[in-house]
C-alpha positions, 0 to 999 in steps of 0.5 A: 500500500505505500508502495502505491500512494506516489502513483496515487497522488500523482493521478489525484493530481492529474485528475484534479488538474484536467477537471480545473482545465476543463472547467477554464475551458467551459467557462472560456466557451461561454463567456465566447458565446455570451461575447457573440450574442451580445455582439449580435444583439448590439451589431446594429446599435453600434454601426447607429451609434458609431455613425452618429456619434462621429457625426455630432463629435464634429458638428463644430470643427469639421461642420459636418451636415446635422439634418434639420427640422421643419415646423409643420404646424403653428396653432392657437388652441383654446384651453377649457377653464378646468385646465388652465391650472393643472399642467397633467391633465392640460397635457393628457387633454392636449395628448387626447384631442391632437393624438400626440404620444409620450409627452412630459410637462415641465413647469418653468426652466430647470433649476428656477421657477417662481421667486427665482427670477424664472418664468411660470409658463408650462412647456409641455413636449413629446412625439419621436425622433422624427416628428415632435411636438411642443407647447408652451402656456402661461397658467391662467391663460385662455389659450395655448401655443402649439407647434409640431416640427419634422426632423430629417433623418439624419436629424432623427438619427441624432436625436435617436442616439440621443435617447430622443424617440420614445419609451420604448426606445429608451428601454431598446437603448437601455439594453444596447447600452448594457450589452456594449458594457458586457461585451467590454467586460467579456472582451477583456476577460478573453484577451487576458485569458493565458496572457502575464501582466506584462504582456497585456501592459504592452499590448493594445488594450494597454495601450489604448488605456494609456492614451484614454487616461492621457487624453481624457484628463485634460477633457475633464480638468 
């Protein structure tokens, strides 16, 4: 029997090493397959965004074309008395007799409103990326003043990287948002895989890590 036990450490060893190399290699494999789905998923978020952002990156210095909106309707619409003040049913009646969608109420300017030198006036707002609605009203007034504007589609790109274009978009964006973080994380977890710290020091995620940091500290202070 002590004879034996070298040989059987030694097999308990080589076992317990293929089951810890073949736990790394199912673990590799999903992660890989994880990494495909969410490119996948994020495939035409990314050539939306891509295209966009490099778009709006350089709507100042190289002046590249930003798409325009039209206004396609002006109206002066009689507010009932009931209305005049209360800003959220004002805007479900607004919503109701024009057949608008996904509308939000703000009461003055951001950060101001009575007392601190801002305005009372109501702007209430909404539609998509591509037709928009907008109205702005004095509380207490008689009437309100009413507009509808169309974007072109490149302006509508725009605003839909933007997050400009509904609920459901927002929460279809959401979604890309989070797989281009996973799809990150996953990337990086591979490229590390096997590699020692000095070789991913020099290879191109440290590389590209370096300029990030370099470039984006004097974009912040």
């Amino acid at each position: 029997m002590d004879g034996n036990t070298p040989t059987t450490n030694t097999t308990s060893r080589a076992t317990a090493n293929r089951r810890a190399a073949n736990r790394g290699l199912t673990t590799y494999r999903w992660m890989r397959q994880i990494h495909l789905w969410i490119g996948a998923w994020g495939a035409l978020a990314a050539v939306l965004y891509g295209i966009t952002g490099f778009v709006m990156n350089h709507r100042f210095d190289m002046v590249l074309p930003q798409g325009d909106s039209v206004e396609v309707a002006r109206l002066t619409i009689a507010v009932p008395e009931e209305l005049r003040t209360d800003p959220d049913g004002l805007l479900t009646w607004l919503a109701a007799t024009h057949d608008l969608r996904d509308g939000s109420v703000r009461q003055g300017p951001p950060g101001r409103g009575p007392g601190r030198g801002g305005s009372d006036d109501w702007l209430l707002r909404g539609g998509n990326a591509r037709n928009t609605w907008s109205a702005n009203y004095t509380p207490g007034a008689a009437t309100i003043e009413f507009s509808q504007s169309q974007a072109s589609w490149l302006a509508s790109a725009n605003r839909l990287h933007k997050s400009i274009g509904g609920t459901a978009w927002i929460l279809l964006s959401d979604s890309f948002a989070i797989a281009m973080t996973l799809l990150g994380i996953t990337g990086l977890w591979m490229w590390a895989r096997g590699r020692r710290p000095r070789t991913l020091v020099l290879s191109v995620v440290g590389v590209s890590t370096l300029v990030t940091v370099v470039i984006l500290g004097p974009a912040l202070f």
